[in-house]
PyMOL Python script that loads the backbone (N, CA, C, O; Angstrom):
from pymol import cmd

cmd.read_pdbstr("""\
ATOM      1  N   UNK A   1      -1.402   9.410 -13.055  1.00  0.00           N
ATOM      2  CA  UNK A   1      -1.350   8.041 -12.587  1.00  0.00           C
ATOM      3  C   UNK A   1      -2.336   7.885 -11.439  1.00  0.00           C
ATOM      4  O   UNK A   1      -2.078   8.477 -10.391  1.00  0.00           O
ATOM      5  N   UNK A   2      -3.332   7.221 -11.520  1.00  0.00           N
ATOM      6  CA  UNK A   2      -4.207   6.971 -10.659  1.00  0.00           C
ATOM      7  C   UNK A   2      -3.786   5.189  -9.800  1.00  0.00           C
ATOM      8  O   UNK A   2      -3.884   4.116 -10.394  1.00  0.00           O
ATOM      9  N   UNK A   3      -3.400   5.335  -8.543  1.00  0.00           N
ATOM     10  CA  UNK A   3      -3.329   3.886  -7.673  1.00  0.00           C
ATOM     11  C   UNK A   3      -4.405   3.666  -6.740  1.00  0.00           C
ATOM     12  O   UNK A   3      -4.999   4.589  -6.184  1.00  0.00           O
ATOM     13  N   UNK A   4      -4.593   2.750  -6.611  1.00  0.00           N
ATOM     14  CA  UNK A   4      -5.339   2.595  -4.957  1.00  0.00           C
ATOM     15  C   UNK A   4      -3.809   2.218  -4.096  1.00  0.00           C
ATOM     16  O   UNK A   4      -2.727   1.737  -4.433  1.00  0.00           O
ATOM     17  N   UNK A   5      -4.469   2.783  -2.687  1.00  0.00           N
ATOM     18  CA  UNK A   5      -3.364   1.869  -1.387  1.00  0.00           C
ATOM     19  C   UNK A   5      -4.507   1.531  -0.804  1.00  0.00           C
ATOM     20  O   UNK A   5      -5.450   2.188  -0.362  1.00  0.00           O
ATOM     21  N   UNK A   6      -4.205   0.105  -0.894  1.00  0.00           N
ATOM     22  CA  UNK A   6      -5.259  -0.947   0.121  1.00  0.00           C
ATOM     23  C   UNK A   6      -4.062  -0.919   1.769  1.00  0.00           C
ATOM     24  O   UNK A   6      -2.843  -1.089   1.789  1.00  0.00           O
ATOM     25  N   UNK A   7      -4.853  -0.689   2.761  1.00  0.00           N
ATOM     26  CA  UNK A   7      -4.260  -0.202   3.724  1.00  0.00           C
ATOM     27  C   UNK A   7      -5.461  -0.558   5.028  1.00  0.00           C
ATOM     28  O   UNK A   7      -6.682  -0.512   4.874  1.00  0.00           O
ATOM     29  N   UNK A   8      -4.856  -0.854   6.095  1.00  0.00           N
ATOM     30  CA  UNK A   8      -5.634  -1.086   7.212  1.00  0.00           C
ATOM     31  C   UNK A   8      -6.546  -0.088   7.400  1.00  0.00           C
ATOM     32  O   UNK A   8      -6.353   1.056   6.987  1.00  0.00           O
ATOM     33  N   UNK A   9      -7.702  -0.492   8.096  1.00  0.00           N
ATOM     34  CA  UNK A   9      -8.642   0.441   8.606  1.00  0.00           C
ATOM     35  C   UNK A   9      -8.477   1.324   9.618  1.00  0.00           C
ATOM     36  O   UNK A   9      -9.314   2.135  10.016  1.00  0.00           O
ATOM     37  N   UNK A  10      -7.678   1.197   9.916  1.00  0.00           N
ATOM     38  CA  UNK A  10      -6.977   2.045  11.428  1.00  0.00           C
ATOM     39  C   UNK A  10      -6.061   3.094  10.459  1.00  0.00           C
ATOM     40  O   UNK A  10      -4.976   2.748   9.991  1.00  0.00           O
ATOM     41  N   UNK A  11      -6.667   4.432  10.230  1.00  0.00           N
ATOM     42  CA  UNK A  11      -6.531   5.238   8.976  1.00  0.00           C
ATOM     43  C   UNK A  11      -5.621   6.411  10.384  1.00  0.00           C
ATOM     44  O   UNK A  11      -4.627   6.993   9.950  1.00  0.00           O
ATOM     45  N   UNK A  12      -5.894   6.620  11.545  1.00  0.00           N
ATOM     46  CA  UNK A  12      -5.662   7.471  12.268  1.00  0.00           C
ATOM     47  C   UNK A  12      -4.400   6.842  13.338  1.00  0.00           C
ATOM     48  O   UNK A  12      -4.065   7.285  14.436  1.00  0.00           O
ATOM     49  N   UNK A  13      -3.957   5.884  12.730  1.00  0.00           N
ATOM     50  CA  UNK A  13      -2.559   5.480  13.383  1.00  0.00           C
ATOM     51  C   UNK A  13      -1.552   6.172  12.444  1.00  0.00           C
ATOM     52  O   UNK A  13      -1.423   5.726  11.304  1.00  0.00           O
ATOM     53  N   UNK A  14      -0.787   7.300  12.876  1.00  0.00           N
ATOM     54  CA  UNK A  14       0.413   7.848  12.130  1.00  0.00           C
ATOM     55  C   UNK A  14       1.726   7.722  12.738  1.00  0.00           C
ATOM     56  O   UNK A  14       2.454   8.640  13.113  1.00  0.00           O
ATOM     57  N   UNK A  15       1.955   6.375  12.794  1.00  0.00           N
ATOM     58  CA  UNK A  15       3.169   6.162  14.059  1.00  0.00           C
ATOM     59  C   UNK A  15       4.292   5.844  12.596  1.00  0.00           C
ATOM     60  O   UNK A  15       4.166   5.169  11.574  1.00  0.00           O
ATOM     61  N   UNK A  16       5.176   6.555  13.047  1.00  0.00           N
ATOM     62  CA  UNK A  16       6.941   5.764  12.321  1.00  0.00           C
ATOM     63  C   UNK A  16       6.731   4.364  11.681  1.00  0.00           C
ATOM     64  O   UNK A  16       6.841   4.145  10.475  1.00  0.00           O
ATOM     65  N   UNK A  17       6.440   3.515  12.552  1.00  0.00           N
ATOM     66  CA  UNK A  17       6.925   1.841  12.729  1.00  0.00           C
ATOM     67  C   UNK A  17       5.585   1.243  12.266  1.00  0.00           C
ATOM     68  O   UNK A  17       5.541   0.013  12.246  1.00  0.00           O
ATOM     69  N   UNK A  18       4.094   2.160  11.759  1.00  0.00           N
ATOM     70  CA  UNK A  18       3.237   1.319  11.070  1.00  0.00           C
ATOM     71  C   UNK A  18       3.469   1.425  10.065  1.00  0.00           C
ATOM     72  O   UNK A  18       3.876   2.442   9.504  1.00  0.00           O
ATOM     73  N   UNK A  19       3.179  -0.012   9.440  1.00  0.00           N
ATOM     74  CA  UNK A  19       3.202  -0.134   7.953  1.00  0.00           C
ATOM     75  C   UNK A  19       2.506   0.319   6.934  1.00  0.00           C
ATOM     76  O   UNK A  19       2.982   0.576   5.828  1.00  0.00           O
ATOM     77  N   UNK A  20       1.520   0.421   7.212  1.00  0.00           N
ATOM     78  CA  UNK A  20       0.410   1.658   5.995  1.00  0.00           C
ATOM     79  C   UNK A  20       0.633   2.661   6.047  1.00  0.00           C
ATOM     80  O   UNK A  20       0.685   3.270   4.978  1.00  0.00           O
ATOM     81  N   UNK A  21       0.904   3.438   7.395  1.00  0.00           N
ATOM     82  CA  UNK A  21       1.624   5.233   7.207  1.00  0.00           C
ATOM     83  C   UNK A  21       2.806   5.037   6.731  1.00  0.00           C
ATOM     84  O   UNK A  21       2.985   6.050   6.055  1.00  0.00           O
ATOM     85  N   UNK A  22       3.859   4.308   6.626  1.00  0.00           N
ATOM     86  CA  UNK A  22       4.962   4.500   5.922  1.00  0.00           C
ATOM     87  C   UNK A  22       5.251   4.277   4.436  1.00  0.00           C
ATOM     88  O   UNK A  22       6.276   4.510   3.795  1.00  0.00           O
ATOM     89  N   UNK A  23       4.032   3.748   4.046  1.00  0.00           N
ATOM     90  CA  UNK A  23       4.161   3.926   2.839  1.00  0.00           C
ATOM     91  C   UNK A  23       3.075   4.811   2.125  1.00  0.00           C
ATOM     92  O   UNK A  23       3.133   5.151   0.944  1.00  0.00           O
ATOM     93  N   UNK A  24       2.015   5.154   3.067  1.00  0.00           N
ATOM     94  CA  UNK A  24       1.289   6.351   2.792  1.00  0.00           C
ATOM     95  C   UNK A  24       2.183   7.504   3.081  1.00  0.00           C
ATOM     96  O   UNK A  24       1.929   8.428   2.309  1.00  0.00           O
ATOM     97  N   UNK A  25       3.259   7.815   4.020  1.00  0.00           N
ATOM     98  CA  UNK A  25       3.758   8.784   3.874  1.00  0.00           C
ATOM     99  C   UNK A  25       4.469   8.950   2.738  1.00  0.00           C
ATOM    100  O   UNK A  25       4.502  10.021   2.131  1.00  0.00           O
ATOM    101  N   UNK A  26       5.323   7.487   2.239  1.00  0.00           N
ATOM    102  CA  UNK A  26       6.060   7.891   1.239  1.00  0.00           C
ATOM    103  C   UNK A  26       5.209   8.546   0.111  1.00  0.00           C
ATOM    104  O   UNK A  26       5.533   9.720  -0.069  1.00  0.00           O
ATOM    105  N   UNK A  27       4.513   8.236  -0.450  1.00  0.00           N
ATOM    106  CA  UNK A  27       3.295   8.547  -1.240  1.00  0.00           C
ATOM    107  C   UNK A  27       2.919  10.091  -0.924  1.00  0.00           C
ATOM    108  O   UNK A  27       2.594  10.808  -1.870  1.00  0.00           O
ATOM    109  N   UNK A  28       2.958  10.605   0.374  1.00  0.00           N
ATOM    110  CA  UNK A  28       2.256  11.807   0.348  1.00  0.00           C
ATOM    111  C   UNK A  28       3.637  12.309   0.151  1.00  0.00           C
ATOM    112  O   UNK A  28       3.486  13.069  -0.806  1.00  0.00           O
ATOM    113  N   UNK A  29       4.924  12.349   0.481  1.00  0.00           N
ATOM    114  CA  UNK A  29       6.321  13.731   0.065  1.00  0.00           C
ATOM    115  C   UNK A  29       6.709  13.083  -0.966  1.00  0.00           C
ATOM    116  O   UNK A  29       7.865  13.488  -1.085  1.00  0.00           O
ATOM    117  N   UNK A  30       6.532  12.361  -1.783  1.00  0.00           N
ATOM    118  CA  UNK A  30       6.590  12.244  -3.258  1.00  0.00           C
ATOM    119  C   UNK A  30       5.359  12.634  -4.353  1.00  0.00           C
ATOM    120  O   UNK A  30       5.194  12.546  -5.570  1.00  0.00           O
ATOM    121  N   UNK A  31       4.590  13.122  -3.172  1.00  0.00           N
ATOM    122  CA  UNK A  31       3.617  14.102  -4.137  1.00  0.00           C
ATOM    123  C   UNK A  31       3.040  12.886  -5.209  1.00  0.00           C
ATOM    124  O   UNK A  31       3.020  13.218  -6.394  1.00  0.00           O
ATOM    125  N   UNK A  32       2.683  11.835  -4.952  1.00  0.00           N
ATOM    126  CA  UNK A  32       1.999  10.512  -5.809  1.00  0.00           C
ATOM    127  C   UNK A  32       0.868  10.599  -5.505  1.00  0.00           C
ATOM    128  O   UNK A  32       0.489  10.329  -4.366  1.00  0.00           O
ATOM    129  N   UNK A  33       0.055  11.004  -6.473  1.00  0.00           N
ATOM    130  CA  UNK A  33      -1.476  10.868  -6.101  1.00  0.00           C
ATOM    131  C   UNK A  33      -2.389   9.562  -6.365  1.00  0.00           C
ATOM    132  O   UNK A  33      -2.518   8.952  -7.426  1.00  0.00           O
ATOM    133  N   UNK A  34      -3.003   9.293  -5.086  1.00  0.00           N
ATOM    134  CA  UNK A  34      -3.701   7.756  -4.682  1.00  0.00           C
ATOM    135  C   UNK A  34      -4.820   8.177  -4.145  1.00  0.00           C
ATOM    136  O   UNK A  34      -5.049   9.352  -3.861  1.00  0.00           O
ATOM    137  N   UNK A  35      -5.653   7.140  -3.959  1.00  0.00           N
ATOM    138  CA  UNK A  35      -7.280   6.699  -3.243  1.00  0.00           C
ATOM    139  C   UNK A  35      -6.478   5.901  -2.349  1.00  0.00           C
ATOM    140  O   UNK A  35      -5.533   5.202  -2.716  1.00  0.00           O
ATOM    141  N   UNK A  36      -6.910   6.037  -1.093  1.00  0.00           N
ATOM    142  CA  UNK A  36      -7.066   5.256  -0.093  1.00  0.00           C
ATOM    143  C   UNK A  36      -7.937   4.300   0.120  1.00  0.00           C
ATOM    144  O   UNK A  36      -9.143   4.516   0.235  1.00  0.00           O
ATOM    145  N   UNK A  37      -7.396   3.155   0.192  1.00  0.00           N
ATOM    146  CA  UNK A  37      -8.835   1.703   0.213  1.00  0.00           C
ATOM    147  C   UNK A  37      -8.848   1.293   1.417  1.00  0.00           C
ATOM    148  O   UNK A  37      -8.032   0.378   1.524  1.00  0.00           O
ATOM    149  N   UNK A  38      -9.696   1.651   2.992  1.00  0.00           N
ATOM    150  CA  UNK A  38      -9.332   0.489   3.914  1.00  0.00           C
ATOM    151  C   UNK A  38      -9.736  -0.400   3.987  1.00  0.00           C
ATOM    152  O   UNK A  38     -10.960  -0.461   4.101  1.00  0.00           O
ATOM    153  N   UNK A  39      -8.825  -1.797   3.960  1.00  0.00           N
ATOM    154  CA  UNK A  39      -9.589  -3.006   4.059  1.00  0.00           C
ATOM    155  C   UNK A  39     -10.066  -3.630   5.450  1.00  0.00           C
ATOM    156  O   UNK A  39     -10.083  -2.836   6.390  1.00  0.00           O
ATOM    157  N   UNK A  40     -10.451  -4.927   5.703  1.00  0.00           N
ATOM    158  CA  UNK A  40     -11.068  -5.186   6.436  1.00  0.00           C
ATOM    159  C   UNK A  40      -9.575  -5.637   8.173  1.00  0.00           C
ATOM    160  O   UNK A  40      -8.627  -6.390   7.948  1.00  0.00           O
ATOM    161  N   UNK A  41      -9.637  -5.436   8.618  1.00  0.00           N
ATOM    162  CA  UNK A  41      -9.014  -5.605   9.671  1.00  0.00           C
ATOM    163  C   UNK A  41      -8.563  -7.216  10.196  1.00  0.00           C
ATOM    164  O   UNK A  41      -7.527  -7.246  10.861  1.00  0.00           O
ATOM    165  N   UNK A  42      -9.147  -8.335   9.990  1.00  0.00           N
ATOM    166  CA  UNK A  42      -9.301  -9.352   9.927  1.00  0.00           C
ATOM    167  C   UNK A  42      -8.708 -10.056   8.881  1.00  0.00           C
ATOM    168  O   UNK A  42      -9.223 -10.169   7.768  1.00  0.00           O
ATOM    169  N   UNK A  43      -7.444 -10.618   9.271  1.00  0.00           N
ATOM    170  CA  UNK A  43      -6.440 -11.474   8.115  1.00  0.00           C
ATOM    171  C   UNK A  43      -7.557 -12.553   7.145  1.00  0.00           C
ATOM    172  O   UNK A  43      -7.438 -12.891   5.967  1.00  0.00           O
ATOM    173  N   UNK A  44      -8.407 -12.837   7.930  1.00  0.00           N
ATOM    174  CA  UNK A  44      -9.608 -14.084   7.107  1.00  0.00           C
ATOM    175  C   UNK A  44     -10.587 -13.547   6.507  1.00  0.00           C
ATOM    176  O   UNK A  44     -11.400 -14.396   6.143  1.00  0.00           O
ATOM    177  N   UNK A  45     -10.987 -12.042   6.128  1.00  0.00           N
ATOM    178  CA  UNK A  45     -11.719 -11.200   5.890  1.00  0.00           C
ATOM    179  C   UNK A  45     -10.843 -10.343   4.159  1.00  0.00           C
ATOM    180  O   UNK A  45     -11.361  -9.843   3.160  1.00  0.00           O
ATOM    181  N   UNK A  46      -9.827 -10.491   4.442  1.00  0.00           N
ATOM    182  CA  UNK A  46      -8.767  -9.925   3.315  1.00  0.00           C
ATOM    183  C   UNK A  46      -8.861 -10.296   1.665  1.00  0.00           C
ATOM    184  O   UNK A  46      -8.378  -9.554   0.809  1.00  0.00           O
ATOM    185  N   UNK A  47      -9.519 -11.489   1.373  1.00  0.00           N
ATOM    186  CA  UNK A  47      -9.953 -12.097   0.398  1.00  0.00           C
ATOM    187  C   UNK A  47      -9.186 -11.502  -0.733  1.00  0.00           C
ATOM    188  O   UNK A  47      -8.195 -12.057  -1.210  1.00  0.00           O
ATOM    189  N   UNK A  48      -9.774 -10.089  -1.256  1.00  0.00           N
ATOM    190  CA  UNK A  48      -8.769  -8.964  -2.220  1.00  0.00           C
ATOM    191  C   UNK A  48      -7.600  -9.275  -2.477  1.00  0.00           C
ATOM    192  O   UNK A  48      -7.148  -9.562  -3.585  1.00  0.00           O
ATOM    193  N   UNK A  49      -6.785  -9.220  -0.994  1.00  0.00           N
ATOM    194  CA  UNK A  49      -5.893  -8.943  -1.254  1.00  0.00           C
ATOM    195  C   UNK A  49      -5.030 -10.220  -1.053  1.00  0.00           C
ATOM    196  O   UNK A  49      -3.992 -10.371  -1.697  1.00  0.00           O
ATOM    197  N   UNK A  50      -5.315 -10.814  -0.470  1.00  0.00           N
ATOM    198  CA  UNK A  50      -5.358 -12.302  -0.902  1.00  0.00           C
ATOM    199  C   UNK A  50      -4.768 -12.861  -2.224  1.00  0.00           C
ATOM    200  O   UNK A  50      -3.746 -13.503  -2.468  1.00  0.00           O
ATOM    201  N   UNK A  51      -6.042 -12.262  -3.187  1.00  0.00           N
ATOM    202  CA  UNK A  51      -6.138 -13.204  -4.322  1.00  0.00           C
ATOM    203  C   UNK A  51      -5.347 -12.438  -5.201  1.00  0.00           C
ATOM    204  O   UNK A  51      -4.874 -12.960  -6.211  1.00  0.00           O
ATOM    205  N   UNK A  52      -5.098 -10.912  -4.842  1.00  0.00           N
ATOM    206  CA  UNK A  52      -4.379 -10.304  -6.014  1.00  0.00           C
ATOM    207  C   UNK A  52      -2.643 -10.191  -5.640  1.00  0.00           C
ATOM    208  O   UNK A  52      -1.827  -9.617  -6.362  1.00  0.00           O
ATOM    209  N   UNK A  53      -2.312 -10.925  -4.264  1.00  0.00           N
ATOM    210  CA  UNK A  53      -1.044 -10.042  -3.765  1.00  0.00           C
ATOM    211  C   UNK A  53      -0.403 -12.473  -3.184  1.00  0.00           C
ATOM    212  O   UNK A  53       0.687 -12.989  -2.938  1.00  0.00           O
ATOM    213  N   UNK A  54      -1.380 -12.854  -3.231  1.00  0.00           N
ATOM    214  CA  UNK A  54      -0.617 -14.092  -2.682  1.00  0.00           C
ATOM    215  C   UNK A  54      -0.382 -14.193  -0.698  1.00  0.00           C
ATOM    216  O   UNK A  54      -0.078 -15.122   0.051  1.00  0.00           O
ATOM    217  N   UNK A  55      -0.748 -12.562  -0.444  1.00  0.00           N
ATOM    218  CA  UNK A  55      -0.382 -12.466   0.941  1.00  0.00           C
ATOM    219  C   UNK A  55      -2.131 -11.867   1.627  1.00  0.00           C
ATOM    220  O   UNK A  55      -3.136 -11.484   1.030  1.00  0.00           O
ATOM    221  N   UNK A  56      -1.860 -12.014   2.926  1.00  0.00           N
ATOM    222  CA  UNK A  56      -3.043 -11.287   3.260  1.00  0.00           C
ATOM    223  C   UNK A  56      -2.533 -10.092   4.360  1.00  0.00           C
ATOM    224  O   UNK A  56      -3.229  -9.816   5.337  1.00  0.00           O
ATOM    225  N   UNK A  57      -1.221  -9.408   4.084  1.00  0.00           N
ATOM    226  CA  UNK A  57      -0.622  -8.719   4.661  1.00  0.00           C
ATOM    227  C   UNK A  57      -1.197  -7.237   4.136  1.00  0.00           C
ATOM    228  O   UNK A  57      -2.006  -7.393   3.222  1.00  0.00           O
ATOM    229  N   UNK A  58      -0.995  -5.978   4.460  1.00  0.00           N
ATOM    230  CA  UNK A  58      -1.168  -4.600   4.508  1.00  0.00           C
ATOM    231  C   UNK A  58       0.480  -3.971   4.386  1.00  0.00           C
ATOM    232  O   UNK A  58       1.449  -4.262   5.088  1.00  0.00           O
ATOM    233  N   UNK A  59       0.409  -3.178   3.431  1.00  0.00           N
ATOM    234  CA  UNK A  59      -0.391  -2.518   2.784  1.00  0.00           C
ATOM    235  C   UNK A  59       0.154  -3.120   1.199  1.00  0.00           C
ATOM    236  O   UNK A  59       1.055  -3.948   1.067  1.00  0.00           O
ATOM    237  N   UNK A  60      -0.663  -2.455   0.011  1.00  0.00           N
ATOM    238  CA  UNK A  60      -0.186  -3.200  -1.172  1.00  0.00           C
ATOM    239  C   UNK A  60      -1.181  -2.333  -2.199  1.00  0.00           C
ATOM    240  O   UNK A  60      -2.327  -1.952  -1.962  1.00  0.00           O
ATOM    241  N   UNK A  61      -0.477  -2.162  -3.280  1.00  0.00           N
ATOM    242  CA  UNK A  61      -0.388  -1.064  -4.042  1.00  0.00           C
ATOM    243  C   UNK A  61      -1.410  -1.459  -5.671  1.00  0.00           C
ATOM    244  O   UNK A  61      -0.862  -2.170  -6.513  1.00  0.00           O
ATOM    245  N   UNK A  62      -2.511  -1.051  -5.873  1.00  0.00           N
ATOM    246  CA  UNK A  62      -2.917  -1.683  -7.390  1.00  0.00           C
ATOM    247  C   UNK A  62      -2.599  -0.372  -8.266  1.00  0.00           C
ATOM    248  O   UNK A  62      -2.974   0.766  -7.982  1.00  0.00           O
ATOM    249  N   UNK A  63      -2.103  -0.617  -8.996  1.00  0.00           N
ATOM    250  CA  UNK A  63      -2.121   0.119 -10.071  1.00  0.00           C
ATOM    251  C   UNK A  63      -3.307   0.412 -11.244  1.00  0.00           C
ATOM    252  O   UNK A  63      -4.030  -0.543 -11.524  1.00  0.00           O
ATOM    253  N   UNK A  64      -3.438   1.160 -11.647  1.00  0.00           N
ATOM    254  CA  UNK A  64      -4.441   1.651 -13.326  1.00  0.00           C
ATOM    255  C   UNK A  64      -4.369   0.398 -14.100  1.00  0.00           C
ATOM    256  O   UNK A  64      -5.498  -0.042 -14.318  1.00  0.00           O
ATOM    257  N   UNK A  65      -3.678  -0.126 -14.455  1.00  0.00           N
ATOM    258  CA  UNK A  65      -3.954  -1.262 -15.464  1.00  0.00           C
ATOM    259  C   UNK A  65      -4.507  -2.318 -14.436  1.00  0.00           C
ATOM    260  O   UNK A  65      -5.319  -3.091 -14.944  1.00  0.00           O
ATOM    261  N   UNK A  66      -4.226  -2.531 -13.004  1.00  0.00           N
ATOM    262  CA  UNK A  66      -4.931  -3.682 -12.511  1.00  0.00           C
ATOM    263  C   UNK A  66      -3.961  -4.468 -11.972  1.00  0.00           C
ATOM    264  O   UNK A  66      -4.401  -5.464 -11.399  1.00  0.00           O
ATOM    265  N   UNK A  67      -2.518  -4.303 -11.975  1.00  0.00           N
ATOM    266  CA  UNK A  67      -1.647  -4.926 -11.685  1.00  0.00           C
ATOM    267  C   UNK A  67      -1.558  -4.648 -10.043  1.00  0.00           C
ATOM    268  O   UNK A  67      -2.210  -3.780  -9.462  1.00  0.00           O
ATOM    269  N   UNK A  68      -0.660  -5.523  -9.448  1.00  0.00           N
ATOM    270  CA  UNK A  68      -0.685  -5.140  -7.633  1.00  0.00           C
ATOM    271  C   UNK A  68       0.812  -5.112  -7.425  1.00  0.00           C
ATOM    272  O   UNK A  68       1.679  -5.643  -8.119  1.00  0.00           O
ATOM    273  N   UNK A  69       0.957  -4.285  -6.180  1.00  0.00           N
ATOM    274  CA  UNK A  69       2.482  -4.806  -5.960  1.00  0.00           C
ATOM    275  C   UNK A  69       2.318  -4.322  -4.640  1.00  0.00           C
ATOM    276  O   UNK A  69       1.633  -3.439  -4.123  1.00  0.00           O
ATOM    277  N   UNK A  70       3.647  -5.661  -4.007  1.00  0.00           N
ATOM    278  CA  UNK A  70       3.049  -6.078  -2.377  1.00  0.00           C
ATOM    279  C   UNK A  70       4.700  -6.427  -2.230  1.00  0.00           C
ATOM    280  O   UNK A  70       5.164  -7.352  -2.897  1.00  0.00           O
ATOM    281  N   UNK A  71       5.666  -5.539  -1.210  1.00  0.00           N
ATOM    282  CA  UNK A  71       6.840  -6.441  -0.640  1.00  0.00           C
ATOM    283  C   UNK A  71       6.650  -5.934   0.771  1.00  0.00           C
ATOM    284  O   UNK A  71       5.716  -5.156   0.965  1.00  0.00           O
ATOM    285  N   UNK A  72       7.469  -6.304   1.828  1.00  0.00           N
ATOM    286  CA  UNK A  72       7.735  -5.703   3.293  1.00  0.00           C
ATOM    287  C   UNK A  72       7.495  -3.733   3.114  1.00  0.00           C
ATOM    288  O   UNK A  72       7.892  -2.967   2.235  1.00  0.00           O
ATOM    289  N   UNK A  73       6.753  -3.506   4.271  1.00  0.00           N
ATOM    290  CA  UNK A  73       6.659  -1.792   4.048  1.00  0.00           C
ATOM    291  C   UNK A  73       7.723  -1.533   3.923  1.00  0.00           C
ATOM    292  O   UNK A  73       7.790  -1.436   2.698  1.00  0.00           O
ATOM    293  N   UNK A  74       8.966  -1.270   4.401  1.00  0.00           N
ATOM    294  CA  UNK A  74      10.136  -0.711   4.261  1.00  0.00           C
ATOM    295  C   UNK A  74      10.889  -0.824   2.900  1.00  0.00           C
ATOM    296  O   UNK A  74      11.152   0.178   2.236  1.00  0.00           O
ATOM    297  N   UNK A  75      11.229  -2.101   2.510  1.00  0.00           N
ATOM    298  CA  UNK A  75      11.066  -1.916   0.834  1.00  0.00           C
ATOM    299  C   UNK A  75      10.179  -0.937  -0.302  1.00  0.00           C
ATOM    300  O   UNK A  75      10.649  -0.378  -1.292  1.00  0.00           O
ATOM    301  N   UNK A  76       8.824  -0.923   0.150  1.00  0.00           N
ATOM    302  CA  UNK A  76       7.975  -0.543  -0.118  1.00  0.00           C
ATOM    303  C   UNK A  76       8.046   1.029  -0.687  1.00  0.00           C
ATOM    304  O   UNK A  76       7.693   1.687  -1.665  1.00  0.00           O
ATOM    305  N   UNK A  77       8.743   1.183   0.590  1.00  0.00           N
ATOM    306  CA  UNK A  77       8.709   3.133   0.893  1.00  0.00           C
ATOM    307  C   UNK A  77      10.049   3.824   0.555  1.00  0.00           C
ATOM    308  O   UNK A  77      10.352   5.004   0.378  1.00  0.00           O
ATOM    309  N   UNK A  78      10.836   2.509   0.525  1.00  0.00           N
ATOM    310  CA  UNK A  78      12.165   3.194   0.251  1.00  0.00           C
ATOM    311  C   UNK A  78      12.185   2.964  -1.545  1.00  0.00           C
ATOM    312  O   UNK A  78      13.036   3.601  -2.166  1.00  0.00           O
ATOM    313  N   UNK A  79      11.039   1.865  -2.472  1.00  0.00           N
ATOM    314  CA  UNK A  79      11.002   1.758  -3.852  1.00  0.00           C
ATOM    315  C   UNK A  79      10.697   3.161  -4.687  1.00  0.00           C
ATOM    316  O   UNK A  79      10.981   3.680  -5.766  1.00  0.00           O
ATOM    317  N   UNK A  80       9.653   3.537  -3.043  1.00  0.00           N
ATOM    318  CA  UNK A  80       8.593   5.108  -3.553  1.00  0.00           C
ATOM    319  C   UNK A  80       9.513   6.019  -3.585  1.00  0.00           C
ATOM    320  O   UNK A  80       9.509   6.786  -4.547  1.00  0.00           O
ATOM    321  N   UNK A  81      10.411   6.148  -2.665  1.00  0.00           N
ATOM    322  CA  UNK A  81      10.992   7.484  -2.285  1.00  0.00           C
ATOM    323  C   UNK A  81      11.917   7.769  -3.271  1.00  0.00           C
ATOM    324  O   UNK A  81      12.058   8.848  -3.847  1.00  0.00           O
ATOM    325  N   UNK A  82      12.811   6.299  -3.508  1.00  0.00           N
ATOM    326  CA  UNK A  82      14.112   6.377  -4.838  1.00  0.00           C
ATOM    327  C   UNK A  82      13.047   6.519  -6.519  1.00  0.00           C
ATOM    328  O   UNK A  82      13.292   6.013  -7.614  1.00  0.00           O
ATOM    329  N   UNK A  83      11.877   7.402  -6.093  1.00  0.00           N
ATOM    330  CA  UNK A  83      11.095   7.048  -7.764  1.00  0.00           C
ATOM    331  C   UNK A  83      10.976   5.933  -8.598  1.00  0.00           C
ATOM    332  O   UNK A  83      10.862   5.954  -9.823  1.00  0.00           O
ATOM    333  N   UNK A  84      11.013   4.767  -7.718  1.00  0.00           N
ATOM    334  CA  UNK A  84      11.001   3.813  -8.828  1.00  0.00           C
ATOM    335  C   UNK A  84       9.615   2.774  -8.837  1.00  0.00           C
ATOM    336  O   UNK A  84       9.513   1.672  -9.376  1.00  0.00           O
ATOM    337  N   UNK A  85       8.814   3.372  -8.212  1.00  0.00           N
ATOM    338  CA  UNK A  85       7.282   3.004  -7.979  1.00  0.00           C
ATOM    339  C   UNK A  85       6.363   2.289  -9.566  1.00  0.00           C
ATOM    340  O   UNK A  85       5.398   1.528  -9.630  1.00  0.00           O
ATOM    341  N   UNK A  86       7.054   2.841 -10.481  1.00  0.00           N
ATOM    342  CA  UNK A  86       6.394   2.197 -11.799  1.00  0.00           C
ATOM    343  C   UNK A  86       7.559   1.287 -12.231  1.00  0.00           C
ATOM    344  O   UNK A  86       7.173   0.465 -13.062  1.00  0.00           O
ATOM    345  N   UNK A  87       8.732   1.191 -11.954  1.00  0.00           N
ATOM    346  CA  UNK A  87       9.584  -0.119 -11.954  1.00  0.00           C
ATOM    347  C   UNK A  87       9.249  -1.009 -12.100  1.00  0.00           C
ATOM    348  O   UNK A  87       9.391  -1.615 -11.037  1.00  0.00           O
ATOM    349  N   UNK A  88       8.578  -1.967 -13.225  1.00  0.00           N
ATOM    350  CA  UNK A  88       8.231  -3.110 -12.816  1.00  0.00           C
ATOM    351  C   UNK A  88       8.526  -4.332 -13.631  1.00  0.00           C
ATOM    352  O   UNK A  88       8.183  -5.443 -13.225  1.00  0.00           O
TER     353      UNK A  88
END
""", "prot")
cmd.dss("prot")
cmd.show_as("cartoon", "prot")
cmd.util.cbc("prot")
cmd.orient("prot")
């Protein structure tokens, strides 16, 4: 299974309470292998993710066929962790 995580550019923030490491962590101890995408830092700059997610929020998940999936990080990480990441 190949994903992208579109994820802030601030790649070297590994705090608890950010939202792209927590669902990049979930991703790394579930052993899910991804590309890292950072996008642009600037909510008016987000365009991507924008047009594929309805939000211009971080972080948000495309899948191999092209599909996206985007809720609150904490949902997010707790969808990854219970294996249900292809749930859809």
């Amino acid at each position: 299974m190949a994903i992208k995580l579109h994820r802030c550019s601030n790649q070297w923030v590994k705090l608890e309470g950010h939202p792209c490491w927590r669902v990049e962590r979930a991703l790394i101890d579930q052993g899910i292998e991804y590309e890292r995408v950072p996008g642009p830092w600037r909510r008016g700059r987000r365009t991507r993710i924008k047009e594929a997610t309805g939000q211009v929020s971080y972080p948000a998940i495309q899948f191999e066929d092209g599909t996206w999936y985007r809720e609150p990080s904490k949902e997010m990480a707790a969808r990854i962790r219970e294996g249900r990441l292809l749930d859809r």
